[in-house]
N, C-alpha and C positions, 0 to 999 in steps of 0.2 A: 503761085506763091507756095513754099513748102512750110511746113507742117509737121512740129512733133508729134509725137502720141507719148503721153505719161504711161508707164504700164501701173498698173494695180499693184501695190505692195499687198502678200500677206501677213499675218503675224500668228504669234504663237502664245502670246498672252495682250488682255485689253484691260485697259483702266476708266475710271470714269474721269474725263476731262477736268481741270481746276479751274477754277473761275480765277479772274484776273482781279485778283482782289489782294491787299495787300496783308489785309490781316489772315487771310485763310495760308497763304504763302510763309509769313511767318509763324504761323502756327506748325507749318509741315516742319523748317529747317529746325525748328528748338525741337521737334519729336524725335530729330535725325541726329541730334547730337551740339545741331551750335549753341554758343552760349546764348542766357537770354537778353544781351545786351545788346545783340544785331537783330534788326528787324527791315522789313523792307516796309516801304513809302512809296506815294505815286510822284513822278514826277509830271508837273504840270507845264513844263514850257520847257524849251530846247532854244530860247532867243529871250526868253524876258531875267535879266537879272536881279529883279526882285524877288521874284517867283524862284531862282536857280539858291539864291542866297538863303533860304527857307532849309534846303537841303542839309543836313551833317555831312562836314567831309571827315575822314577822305570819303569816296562811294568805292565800295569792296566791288560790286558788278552791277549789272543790267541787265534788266530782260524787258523784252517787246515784246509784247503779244498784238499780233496784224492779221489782216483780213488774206486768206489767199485764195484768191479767186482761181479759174484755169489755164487764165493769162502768165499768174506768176508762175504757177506749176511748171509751165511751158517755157517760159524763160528760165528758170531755175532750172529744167532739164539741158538744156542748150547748152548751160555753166556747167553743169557737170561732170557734162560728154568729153572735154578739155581737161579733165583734172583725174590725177590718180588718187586713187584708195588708199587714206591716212594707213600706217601698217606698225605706229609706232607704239613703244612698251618701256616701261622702267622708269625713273625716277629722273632719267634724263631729258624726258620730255619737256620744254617749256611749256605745255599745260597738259592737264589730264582730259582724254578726251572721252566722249560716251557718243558709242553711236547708237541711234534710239530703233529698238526693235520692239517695244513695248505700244500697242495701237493707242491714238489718245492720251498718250503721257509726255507729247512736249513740252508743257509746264514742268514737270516734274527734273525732265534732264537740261533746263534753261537754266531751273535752281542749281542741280547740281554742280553743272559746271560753274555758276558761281561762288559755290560753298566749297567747291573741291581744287579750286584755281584761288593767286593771290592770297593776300592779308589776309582774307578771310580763314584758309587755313590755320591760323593761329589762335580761333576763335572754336575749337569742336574739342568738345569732350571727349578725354583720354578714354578709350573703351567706348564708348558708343558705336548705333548703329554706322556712321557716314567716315568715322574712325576708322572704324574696322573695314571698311568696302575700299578705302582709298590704300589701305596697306595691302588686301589683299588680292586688289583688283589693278594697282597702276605696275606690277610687271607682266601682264595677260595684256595680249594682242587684244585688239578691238576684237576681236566675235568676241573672244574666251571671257573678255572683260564685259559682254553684255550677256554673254548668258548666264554668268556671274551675278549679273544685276538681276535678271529677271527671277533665277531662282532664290534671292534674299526675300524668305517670309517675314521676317523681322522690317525690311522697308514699305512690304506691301501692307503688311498690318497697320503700321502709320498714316502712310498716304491713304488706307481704305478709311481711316477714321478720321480724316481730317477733306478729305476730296468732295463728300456729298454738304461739305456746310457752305454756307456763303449766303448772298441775296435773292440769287435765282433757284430754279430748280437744275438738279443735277441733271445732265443727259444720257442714259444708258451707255454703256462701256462701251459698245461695238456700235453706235451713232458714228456717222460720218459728220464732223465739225470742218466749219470755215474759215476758222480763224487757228494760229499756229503762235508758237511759242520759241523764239531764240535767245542768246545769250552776250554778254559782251565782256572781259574780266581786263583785268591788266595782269599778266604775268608774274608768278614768283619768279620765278627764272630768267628771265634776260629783259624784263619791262616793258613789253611790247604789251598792246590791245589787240585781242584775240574774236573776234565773231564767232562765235560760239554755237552752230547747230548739229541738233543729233542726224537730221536726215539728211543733212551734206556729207557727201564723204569725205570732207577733213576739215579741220580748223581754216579760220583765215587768218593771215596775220594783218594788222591793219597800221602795221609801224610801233616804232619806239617812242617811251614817254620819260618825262624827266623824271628823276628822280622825287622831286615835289610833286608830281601831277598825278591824277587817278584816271578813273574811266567814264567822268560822268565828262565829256568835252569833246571836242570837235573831232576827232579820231571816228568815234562811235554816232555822234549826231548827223554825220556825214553820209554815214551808211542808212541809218532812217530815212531823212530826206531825200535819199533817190530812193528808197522803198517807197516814199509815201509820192513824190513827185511820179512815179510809176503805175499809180492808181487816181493821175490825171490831177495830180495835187490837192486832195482830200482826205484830209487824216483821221475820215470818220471810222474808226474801229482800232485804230490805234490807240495804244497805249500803253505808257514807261513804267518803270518801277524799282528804285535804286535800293541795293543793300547796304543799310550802312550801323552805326554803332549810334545808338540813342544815349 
């Protein structure tokens, strides 16, 4: 039976990991510029519409945060091998993409792409930190636009005072974590649901949505469930978290 090998990524800057907590999460994007009327929420069921009905629509994006064992690793490389190197820039993009070079900050670019993609754009302070990165970072190729990112002191100054609070203790910046952080938005630009990871090399697109519809539905719940049915159907370490307008 063959056998991939993951290579070891290195990096050039590390951050301390974010807890999957909804209030430290909204704490980062109001530092970054959104208004403070969008907050993110856990969501508790992906099948009970009691529980879905709780939620504010529309939901601006998603993030997951899951378990990644060396199994997914492995299969995630296999998908990879298949796909070319996103290489797109400008305004023309149907979304803005971040590829994550920063060790430890998948949270960080889950948010992103959420606050930087869709409706939510409509929501960030003129002049702000996340303002100013999406103007001067969506005509830069992906590296030019991650080294971009990694040298904003003004983001890491935020994220460094917002990263170490939560329930747990924080884990040192250069810990190796088992759990990983993706994204999922619905599009300004042509309305599609986009899966949204820094360490794939490119978006996905995951189809077109109505014009009435957002991203908290079956588009994106689709893609969890073979994530979580791929860990033998136990969704111990999962878990959702909608951005939406309170």
């Amino acid at each position: 039976m063959s056998t991939t090998t993951v290579p070891e990524r290195t990096y050039r800057k590390h951050f301390i990991p974010l807890e999957s907590n909804p209030e430290v999460f909204t704490e980062l994007i109001h530092g970054l510029g959104v208004s403070p009327k969008l907050a993110f929420q856990d969501v508790y069921s992906m099948d009970d519409p009691d529980l879905l009905a709780f939620i504010p629509r529309p939901v601006y994006a998603l993030v997951l945060v899951f378990p990644c064992p060396p199994a997914y690793d492995e299969r995630i490389a296999k998908q990879e091998a298949e796909l070319e190197a996103y290489d797109g820039a400008s305004e023309d993009e149907p979304v803005v993409f971040w590829k994550q070079t920063i060790h430890n900050a998948c949270g960080l670019y889950a948010l992103l792409h959420g606050i930087c993609n869709g409706e939510a754009r409509k929501h960030l302070a003129p002049g702000s930190i996340i303002d100013g990165l999406i103007k001067s970072c969506t005509p830069l190729k992906p590296e030019d636009r991650a080294l971009a990112l990694e040298g904003s002191k003004e983001l890491e100054s935020v994220y460094a005072s917002v990263a170490s609070k939560g329930s747990t203790d924080a884990p040192d910046a250069e810990s190796h974590v088992n759990h990983h952080y993706i994204g999922f938005v619905k599009s300004h630009k042509d309305g599609h649901v986009y899966h949204l990871d820094g360490d794939r090399k490119r978006p996905v697109d995951l189809g077109p949505l109505g014009a009435d519809e957002d991203v908290l539905g079956e588009k994106a719940f689709a893609v969890v469930r073979d994530m979580i049915a791929s860990e033998g159907g136990q969704n111990l370490g999962f878990s959702l978290m909608a951005l939406v307008s309170e």
